[in-house]
LOKEFI-111781 format. One line per 3 residues: number of its first residue (from 1); their letters; for each residue x, y, z of N, C-alpha, C. Coordinates in Angstrom, 1 decimal. Example, Ala and Ser with C-alpha at 12.3 -4.5 7.8 and 13.67 -1.06 7.14 Angstrom:
<recs>
1> as> 13.2/-5.7/7.8/12.3/-4.5/7.8/13.2/-3.3/7.8  12.8/-2.2/7.1/13.7/-1.1/7.1/12.9/0.0/7.9
</recs>
This chain:
<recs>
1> xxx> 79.1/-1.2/-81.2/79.8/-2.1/-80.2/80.2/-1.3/-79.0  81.2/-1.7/-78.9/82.0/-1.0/-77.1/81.8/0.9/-77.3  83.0/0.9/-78.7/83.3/2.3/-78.9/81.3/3.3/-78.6
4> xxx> 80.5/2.9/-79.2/79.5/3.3/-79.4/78.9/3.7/-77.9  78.8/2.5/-77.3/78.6/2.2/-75.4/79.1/3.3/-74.8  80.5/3.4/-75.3/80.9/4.2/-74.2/81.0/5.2/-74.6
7> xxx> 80.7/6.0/-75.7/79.9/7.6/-76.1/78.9/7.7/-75.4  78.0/6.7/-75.2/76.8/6.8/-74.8/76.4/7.0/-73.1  77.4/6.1/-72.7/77.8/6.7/-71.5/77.9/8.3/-71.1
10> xxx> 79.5/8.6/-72.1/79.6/9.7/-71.6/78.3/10.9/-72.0  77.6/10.5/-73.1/77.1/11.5/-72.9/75.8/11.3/-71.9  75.2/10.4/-71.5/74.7/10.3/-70.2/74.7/11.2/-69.3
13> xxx> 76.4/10.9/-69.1/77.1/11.7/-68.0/76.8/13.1/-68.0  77.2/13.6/-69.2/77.0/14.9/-69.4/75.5/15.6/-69.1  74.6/14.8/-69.6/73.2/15.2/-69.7/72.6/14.8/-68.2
16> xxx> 73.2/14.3/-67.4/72.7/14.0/-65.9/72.2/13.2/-65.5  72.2/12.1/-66.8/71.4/10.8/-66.5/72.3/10.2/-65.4  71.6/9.1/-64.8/72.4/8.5/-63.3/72.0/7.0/-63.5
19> xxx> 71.7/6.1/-64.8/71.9/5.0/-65.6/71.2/5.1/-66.8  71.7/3.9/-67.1/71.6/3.7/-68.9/70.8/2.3/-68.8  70.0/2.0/-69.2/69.3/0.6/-69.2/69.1/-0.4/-70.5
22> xxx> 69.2/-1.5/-70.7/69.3/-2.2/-72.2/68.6/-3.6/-71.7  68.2/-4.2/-73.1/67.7/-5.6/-72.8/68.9/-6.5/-73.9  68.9/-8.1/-73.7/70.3/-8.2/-74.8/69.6/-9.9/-74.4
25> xxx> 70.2/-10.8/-75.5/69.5/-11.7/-75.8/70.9/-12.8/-74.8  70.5/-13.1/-73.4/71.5/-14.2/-72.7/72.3/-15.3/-73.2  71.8/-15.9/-74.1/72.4/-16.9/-75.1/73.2/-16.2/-75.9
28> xxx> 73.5/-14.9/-76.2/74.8/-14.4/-77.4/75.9/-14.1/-76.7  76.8/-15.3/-76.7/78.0/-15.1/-76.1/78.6/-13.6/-76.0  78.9/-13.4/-77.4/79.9/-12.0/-77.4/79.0/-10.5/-76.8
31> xxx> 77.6/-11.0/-77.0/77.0/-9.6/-76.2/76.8/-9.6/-74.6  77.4/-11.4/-73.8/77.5/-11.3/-72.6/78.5/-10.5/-72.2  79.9/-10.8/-73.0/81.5/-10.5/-72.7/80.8/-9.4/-72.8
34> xxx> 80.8/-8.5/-73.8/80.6/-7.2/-73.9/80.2/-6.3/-72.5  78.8/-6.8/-72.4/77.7/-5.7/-71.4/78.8/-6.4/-70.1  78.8/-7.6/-69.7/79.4/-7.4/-67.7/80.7/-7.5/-68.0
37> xxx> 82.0/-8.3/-69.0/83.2/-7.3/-68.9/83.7/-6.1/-69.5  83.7/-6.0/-70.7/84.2/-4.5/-71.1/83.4/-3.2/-70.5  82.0/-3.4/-70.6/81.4/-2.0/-70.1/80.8/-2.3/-68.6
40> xxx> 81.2/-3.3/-67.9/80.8/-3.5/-66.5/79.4/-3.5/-66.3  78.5/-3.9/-66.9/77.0/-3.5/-66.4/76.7/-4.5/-65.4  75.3/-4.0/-64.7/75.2/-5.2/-63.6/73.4/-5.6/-64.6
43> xxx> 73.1/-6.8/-64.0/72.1/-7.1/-64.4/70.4/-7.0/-63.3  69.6/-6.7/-64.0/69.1/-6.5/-63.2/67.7/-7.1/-62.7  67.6/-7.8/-64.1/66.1/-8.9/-63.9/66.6/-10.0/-65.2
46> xxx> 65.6/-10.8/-65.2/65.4/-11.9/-66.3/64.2/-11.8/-66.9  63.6/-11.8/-68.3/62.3/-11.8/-68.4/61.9/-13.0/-69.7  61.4/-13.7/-69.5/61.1/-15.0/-70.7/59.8/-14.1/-71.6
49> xxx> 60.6/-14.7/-73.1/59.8/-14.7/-74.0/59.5/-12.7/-73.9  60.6/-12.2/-73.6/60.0/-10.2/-73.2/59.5/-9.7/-74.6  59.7/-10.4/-76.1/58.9/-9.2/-77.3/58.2/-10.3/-77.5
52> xxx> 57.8/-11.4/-77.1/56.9/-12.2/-77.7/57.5/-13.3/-79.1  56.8/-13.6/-80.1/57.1/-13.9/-81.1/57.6/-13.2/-82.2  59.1/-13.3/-82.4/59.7/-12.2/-83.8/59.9/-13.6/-84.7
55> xxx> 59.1/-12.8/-85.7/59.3/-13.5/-87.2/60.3/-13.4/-87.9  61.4/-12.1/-87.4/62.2/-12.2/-88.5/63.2/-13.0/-88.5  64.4/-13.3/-90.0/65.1/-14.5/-90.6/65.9/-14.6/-89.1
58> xxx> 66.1/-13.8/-88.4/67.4/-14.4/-87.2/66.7/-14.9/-85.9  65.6/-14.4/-85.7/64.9/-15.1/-84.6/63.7/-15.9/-84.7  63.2/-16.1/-85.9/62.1/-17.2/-86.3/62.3/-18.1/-85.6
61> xxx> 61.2/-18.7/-85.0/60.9/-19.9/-84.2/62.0/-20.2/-82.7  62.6/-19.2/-82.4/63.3/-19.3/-81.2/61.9/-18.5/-80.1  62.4/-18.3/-78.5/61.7/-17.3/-77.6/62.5/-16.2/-77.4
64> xxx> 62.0/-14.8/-77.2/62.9/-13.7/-76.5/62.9/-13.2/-75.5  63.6/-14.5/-74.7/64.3/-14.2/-73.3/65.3/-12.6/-73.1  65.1/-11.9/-72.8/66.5/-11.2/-72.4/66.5/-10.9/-70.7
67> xxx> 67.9/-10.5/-70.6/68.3/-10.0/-69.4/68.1/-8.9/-69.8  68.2/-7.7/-68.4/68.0/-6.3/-68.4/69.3/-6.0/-67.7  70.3/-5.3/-69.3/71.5/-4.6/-68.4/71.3/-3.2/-67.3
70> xxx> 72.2/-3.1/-66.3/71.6/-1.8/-65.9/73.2/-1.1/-65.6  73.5/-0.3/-66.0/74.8/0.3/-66.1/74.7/1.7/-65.5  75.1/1.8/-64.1/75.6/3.0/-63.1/76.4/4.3/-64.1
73> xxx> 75.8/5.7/-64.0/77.0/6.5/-64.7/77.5/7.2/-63.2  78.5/6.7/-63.3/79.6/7.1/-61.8/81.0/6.9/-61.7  81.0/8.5/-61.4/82.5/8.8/-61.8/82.9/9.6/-62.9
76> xxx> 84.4/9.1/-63.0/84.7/9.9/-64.3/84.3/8.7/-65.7  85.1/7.4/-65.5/84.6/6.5/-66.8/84.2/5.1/-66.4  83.7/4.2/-67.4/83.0/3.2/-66.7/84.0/2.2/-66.5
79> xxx> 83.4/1.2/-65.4/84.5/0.6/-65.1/84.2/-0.9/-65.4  85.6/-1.4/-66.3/85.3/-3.1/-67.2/85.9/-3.6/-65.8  85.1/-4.9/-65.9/85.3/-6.4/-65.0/86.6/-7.0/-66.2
82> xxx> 87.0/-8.3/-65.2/88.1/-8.9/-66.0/87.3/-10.1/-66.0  87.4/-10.8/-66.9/86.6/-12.2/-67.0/87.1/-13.6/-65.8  86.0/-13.7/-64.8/86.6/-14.9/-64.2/87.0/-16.3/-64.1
85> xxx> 88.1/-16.3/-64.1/89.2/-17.4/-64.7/89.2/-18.4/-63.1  88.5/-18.1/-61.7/88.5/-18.9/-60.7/87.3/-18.8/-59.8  86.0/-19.3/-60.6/85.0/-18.9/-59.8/85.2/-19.7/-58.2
88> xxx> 84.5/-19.6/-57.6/84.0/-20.1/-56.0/83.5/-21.0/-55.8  83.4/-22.1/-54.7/82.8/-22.9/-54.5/81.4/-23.1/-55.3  80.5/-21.8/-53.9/79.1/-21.3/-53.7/78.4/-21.3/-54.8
91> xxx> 79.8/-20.6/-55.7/78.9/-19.5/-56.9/78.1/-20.7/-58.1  77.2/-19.9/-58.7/76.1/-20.8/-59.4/76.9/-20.6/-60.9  77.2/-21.7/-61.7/78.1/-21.5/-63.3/76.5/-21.5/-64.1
94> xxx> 76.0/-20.2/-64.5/75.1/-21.1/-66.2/76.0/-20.7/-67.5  76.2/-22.0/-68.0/76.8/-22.0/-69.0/75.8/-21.7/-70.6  76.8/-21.1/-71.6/75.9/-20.3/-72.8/76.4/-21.1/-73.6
97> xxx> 76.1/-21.6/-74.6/77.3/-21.5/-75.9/77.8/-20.5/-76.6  79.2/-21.2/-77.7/79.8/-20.6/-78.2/79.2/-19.2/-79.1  78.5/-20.0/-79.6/77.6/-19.3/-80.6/76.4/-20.0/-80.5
100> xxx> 75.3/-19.4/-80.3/74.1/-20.0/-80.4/73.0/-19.2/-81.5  73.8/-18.5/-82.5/73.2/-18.5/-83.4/73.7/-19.2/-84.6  74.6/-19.6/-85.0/75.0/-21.1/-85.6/74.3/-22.0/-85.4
103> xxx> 74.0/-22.2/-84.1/73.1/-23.5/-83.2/71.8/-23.3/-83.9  71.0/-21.9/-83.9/69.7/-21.7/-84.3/69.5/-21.8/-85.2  70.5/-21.6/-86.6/70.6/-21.6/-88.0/70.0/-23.0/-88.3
106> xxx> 71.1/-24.4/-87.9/71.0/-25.2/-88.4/70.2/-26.1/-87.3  69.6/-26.0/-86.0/69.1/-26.6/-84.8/68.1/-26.1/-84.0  66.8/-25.9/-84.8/65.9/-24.8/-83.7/65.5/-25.6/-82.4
109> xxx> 65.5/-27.2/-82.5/65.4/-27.8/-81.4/66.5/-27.8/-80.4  67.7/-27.7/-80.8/68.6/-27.7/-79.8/68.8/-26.6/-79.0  69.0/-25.3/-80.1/68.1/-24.1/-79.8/67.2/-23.8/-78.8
112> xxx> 66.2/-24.2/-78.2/65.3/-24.0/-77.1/65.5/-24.9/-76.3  66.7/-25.8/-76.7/66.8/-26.7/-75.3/67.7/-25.5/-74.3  68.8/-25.1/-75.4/69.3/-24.1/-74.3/68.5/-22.8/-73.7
115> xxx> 68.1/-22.2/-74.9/67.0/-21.2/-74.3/66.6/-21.7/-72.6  65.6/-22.6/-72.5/64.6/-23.4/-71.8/65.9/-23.6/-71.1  66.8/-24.1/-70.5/67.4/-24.6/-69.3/68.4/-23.1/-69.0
118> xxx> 68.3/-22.5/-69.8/69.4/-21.1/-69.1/67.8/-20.7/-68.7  67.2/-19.8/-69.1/66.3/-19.6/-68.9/65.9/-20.3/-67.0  65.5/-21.8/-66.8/65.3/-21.9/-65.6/66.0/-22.0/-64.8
121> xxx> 67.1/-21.7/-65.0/68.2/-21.4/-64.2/68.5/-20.0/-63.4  68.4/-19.0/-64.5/68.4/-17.8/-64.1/66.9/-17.5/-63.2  66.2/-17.9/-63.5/65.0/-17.6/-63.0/64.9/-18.1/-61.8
124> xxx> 65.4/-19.1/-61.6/65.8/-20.2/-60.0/66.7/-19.2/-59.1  67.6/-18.7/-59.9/68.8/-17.9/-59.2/68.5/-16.7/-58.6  67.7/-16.0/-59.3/67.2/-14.7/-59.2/65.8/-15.0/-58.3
127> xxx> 65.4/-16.1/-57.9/64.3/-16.5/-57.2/64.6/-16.4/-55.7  65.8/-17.0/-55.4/67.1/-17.1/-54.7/67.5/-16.1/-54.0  67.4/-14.9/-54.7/68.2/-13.7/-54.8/69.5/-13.8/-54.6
130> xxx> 70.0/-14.6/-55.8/71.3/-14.8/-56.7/71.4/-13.1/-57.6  72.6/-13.4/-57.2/73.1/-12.0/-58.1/74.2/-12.1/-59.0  74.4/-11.8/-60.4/75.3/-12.0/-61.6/76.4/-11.3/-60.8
133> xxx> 77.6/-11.5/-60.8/78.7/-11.0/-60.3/80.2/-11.2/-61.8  79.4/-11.6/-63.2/80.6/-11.7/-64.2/80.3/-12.5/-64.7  81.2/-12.5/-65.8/81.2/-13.9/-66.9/82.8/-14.6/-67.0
136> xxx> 82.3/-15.7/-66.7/83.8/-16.9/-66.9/84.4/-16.9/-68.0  85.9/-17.4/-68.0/86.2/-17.5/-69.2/85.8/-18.8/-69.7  85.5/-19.8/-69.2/84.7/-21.0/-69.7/82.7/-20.8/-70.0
139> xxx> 82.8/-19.5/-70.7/81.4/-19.1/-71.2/80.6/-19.4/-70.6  80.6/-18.6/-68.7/79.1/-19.0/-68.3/79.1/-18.0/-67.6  77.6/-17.1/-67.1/77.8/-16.2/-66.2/77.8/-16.8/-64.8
142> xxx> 78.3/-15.9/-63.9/79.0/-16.3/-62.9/78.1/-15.7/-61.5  76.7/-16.7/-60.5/76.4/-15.7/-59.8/76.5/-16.7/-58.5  76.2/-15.6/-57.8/76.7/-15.7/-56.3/75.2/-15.5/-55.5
145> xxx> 75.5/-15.8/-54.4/74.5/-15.8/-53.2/75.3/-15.3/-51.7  73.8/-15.1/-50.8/74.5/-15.1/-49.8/75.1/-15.9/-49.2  76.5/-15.3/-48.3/77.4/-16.2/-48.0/77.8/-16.2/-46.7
148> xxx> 78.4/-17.4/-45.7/79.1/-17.5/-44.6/79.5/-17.0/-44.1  79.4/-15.7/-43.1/80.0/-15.2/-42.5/81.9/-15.4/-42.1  81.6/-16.8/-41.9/82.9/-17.6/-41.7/83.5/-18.1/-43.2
151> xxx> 83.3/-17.6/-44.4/83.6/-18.3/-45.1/83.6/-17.2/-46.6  84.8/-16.3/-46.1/84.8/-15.0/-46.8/86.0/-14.4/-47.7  87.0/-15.5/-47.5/88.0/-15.5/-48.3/87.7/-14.9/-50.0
154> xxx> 89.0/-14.7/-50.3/88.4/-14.5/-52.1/87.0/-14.3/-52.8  87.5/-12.9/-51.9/86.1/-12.0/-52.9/86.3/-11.3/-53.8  85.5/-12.0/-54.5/85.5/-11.6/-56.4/85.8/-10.3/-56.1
157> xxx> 86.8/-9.8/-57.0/87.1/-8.3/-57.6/85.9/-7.8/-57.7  86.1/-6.2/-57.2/85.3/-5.0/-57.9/83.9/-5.6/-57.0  83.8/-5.8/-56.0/82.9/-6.6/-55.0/82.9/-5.9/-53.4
160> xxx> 81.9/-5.7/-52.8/82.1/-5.2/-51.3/81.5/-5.8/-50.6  82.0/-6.6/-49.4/81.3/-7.9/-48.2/80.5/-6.7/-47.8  79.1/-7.0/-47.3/78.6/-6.3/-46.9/78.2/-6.9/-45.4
163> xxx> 78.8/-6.8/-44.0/77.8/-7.6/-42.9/76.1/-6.9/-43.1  75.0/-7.9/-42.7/74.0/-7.3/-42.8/73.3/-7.5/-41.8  73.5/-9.1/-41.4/73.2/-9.4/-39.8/74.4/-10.6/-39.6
166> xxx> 73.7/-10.5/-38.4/74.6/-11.5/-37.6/75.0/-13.2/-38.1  74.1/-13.6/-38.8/74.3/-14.5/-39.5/75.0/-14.4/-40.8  74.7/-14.2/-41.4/75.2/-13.8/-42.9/75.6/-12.5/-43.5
169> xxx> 76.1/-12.4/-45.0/76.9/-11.6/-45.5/76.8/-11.2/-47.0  76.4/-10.4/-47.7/76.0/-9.8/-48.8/77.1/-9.5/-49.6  77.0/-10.2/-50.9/77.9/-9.6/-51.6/77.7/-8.7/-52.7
172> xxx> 78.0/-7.6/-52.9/77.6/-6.4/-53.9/78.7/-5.8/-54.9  78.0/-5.8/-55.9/79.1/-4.8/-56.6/79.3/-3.7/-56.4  80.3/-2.9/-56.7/80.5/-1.7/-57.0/79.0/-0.5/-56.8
175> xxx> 79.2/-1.2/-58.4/78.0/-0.2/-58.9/76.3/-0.6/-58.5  76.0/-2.0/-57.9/74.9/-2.2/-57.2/74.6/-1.7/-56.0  75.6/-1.3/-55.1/75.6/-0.6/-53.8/75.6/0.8/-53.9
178> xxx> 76.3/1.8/-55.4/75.8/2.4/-55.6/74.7/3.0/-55.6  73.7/2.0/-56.4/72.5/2.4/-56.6/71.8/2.5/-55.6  71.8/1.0/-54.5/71.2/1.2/-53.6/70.9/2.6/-52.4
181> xxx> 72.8/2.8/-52.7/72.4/4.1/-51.7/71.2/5.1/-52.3  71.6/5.4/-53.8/70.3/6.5/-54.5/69.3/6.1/-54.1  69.2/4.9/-54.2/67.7/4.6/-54.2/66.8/5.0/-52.8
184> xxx> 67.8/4.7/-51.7/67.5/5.3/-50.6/67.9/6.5/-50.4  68.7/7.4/-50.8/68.9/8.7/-50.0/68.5/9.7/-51.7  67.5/9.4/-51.8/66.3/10.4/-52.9/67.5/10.8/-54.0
187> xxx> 68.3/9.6/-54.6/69.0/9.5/-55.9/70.0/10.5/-56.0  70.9/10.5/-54.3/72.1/11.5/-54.1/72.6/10.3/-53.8  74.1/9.9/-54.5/75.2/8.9/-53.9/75.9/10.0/-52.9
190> xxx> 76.0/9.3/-51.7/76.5/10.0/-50.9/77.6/8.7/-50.2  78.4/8.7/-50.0/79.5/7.5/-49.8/79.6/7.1/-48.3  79.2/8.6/-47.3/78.8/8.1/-46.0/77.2/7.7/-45.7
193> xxx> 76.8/7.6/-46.2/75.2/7.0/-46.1/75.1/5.8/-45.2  74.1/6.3/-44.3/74.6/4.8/-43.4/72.9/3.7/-43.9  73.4/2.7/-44.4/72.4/2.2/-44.3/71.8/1.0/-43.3
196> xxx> 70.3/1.6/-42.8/69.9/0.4/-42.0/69.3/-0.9/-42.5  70.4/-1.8/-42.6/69.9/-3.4/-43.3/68.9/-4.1/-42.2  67.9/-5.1/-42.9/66.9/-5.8/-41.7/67.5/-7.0/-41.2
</recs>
């Protein structure tokens, strides 16, 4: 669980790694809470059906959708989100259930109903270039898009407005703007990096 995560972190850290990457099943409530609040990860794709068909007793006859967590090592320790209790107008809600392996026990049809509509959701969102920014406390993750220049109030914690043009306005995490800088300046975070947006 958490305790394990964040050994794993640190030893990351230690060994020089500069992220830690995981796949995790979107429909398991407590492994959402887990990966984007306690251990802060940002997400970084969607993939339908990613091992194909598993036979075994806990996933028989469901699909294996997962998200790809992607968790920044930066800094001294990782940094937890608080669960959002006031999402935004803009922001896009997909809602999980409580437990959807209860649901799959006794409901494999109900089961793939949610699969199948989180699933086109995320995939819409991320089409979009929607970006997960948290999980609600009313069990749904929480993503955002670009936003209104004029219309910039109440920006989610642990978030940086980014101007990018003249029209509109990017919202980033933390640890996504991180990366971006590496990714551009040959995988050195450098905090004055100036980047040129198009």
């Amino acid at each position: 669980g958490h305790a394990l995560k964040i050994d794993q972190w640190h030893w990351a850290k230690k060994n020089n790694y500069k992220e830690i990457a995981w796949t995790f099943d979107p429909l398991v409530s407590r492994n959402a809470k887990l990966n984007l609040v306690k251990l802060g990860v940002d997400i970084s794709s969607y993939h339908p059906n990613f091992y194909s068909d598993m036979p075994d007793t806990l996933n028989a006859g469901d699909e294996s959708d997962r998200l790809i967590a992607s968790w920044a090592v930066i800094g001294e320790n990782p940094v937890s989100r608080d669960l959002i209790t006031a999402p935004q107008e803009r922001d896009l809600l997909i809602q999980i259930p409580k437990d959807i392996v209860e649901i799959r026990a006794v409901d494999k049809a109900e089961n793939l109903k949610w699969r199948r509509n989180v699933r086109e959701q995320f995939l819409k969102a991320f089409g979009q270039g929607g970006k997960v920014i948290g999980f609600s406390s009313n069990n749904e993750y929480v993503v955002t898009y670009n936003v209104d220049q004029n219309n910039v109030d109440n920006i989610p914690e642990n978030t940086i407005l980014v101007h990018r043009k003249k029209e509109t306005n990017t919202l980033y995490t933390i640890n996504a703007l991180n990366t971006l800088i590496k990714d551009l300046n040959g995988g050195v975070l450098d905090t004055s990096y100036r980047i040129n947006w198009p």
